[in-house]
Every structure is written in C-alpha cells, then in structure tokens.
N, C-alpha and C positions, 0 to 999 in steps of 0.2 A: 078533782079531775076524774074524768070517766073513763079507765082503762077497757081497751079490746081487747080480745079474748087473746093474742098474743102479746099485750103487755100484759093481760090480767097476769098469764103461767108465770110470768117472767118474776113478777112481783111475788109472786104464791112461794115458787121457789127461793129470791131472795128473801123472805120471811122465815121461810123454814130454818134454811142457813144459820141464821142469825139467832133464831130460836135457840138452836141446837148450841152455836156456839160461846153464847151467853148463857145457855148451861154450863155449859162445861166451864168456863171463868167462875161464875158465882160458887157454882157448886166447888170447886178443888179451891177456891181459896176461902171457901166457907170450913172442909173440913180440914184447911191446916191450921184454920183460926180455933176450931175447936180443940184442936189437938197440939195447940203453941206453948209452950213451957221452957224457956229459956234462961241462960245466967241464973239468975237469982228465984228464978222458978216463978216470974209474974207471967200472969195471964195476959193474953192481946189484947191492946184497948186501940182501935181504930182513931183519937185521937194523939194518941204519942206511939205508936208503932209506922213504921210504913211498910207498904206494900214491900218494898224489896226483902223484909227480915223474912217474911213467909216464905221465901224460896231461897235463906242461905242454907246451903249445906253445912249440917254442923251446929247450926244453931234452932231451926226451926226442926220436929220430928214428920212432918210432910213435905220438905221441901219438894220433892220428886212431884209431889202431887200437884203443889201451887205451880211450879213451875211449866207440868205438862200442860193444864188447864189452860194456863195461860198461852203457850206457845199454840195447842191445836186449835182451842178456843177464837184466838189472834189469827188465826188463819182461816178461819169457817169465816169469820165476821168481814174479812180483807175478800173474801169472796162472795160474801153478800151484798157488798158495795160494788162489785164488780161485776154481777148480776143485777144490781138493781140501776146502774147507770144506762144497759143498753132500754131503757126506756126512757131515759130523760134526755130533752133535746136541748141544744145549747151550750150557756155557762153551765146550765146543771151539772154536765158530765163532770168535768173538771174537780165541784165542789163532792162527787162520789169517790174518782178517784184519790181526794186528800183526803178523805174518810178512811179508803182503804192502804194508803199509805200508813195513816197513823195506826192502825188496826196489825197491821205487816210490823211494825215498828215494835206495838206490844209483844207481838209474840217471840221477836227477836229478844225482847227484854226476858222471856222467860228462857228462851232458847239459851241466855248467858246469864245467868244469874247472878247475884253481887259480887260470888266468891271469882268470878273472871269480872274486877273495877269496872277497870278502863270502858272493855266493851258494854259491859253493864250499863254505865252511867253513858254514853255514848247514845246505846241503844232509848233511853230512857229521854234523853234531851230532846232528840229527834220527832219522838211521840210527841211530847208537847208543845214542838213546833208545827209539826202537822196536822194537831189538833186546834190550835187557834188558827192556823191557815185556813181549813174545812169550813172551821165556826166562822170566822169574818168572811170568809168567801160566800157563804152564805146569806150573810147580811147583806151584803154588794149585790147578790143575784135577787133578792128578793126588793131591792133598792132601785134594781135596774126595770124592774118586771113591772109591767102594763097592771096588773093583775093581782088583787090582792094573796098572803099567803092559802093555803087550804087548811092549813090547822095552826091556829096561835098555839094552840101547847108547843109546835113544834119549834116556834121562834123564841118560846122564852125558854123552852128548855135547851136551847141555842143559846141565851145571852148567859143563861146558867154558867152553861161552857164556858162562855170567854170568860168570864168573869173569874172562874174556878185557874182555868189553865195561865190566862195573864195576869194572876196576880200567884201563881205560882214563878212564873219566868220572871217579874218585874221588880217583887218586893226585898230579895236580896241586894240589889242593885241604888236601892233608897238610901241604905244606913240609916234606918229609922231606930232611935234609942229601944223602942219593945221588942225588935227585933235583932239580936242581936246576932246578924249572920255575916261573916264576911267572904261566900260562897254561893255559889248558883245551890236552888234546894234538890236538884237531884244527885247532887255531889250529897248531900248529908242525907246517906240511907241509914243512921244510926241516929238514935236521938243519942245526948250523953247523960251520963251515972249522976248521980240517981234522976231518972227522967220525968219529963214536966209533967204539970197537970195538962199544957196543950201545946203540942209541936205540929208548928203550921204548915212545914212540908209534908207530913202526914197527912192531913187536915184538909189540906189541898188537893192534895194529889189522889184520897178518895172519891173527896167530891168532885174530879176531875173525871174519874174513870165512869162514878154513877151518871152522871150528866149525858157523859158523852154517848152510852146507852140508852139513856131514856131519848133522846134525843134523835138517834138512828131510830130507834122501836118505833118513833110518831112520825118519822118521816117513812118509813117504810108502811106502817099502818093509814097514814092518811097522805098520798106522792102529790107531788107541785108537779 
C-alpha cells in the first residue's frame, strides 16, 4: 500500500517509537541477562529461566533495569500502535489497538514485578490474552479483506505468534504426561531445583515476546 505524505509521517513516527522502544526491552533485559547470577550462582539460560526472574528483586542483580526496560519500553511500543492505527482503516484499527493493549499489559508486568505475585501474574495473563486477541484478529482481518496481505513475512510472523502465545495458555490445561503442570504457566515464574534441561513456560513465553516484535516491525515496515 502506498502511503501519502500524511500517512507516510504518521508511519515514520510510529516506527521510530517502536524502534526506540524495542531498544530499550532488548537492551535492559539483555544487560540483566549478562549480569544474572542467582541461588546457586548459574548463569541465565533462556531455555529454563523466565522472563519474570530478571526483574525479581533480590534475586536478579539488574532487576531495576529489566524491569524499567520493560515498563518504558512497553509503553513507547503501546504508543506506536496507537500512532500507527490513525492510518489504518476498518477492522485494522481494532487489530492496533490489541497490539497496544497487549504492549500497555507488558509494561505493567514490569511496572509489578514478581516480588508484587498477584499483580505480577495478573498483569502477565492479560498480555497473553491480548496477544493472541491482536494475532487471530488479524487473521480474521486479512480473511475478511478483498486483498491479498502486503507482506507474507508479516502473516507468518503472525502465526509464529499464535502458535508461541496459545500453546503458552493451552498446554497446562491438556495434563499431557511430558508436561507435568498442574497451573496456568504464568503462575510458574520459577522453574524448580535443580532446574530442567528445558521449561516450556520459559520457552514459550520468549518465543512469544520475540514474535510478537518481529511481527509489529513487518507490519509497521511494510502497512495492509
């Protein structure tokens, strides 16, 4: 699609936004990952760590960092969606605004971090409800649409998403013998002692958060 010069700015802007504020996530939870040395003094391994350990207090030595990253970060990106919607006409808006719901969601997750549960895990649920919301909504708008999409990266890096985010919400709920959980997986921000070779609420919930970026980046880079 060929933006005019008042959607082009609009676009330019939300890009920068986003830019900026996917810095700021990568980078502060990049340098609490470097700097993570916990209990028993193991290093982070993004397959049995989650996200949430990075920003407890007390147990991670950056948590300030992971946590702010997250929260400003989660908020530049809740407004890049909310700048890139006044160009999209239709269903689209909708499917921006549950992008930046879910984006507002993260940054509240960082805003409370595990050492406040409740809100913690509250905050975190929510995200991955309005992250599969966004992703199948999208499916639906491009289902509905005359018109093929303008970037397949953008669609698969869409099913990436649901794939990552619903089988994040779904797979406790199976009591599948490999999985031996009997709890939704954002309730388990702790793998337990001595921890696996691979904890899937981890596991998931990276490849949920990479997803869900690359996935904004190509729809902002190339707009329906």
């Amino acid at each position: 699609m060929r933006l005019n010069n008042a959607n082009g700015n609009t676009f330019r802007l939300a890009r920068q936004m986003f830019a900026v504020g996917t810095l700021l996530i990568c980078g502060s939870l990049l340098g609490a990952v470097l700097a993570y040395q916990a209990y028993l003094g193991e290093l982070f391994s993004p397959v049995n760590h989650s996200l949430s350990e990075l920003g407890t207090y007390g147990s991670s030595s950056l948590a300030v960092v992971a946590n702010g990253g997250l929260f400003f970060g989660g908020l530049l990106l809740s407004l890049s969606c909310l700048q890139g919607l006044r160009s999209v006409p239709g269903f689209g808006v909708a499917i921006w605004l549950l992008l930046a719901a879910a984006w507002l969601l993260l940054a509240i997750v960082g805003l409370f971090p595990s050492n406040v549960y409740h809100l913690h895990t509250a905050a975190l649920q929510w995200y991955f409800y309005f992250a599969l919301a966004s992703s199948m909504g999208y499916w639906l708008w491009l289902a509905l649409r005359p018109t093929k999409p303008q970037s397949k990266s953008a669609l698969a890096f869409c099913s990436i998403t649901v794939l990552f985010v619903s089988a994040f919400l779904v797979l406790p709920h199976l009591a599948l013998e490999t999985l031996p959980f009997n709890r939704a997986f954002y309730e388990e921000i702790y793998p337990p002692f001595p921890r696996p070779g691979l904890w899937w609420p981890a596991v998931l919930e990276w490849g949920s958060l990479i997803s869900m970026l690359l996935w904004q980046a190509e729809l902002l880079r190339c707009p329906d």
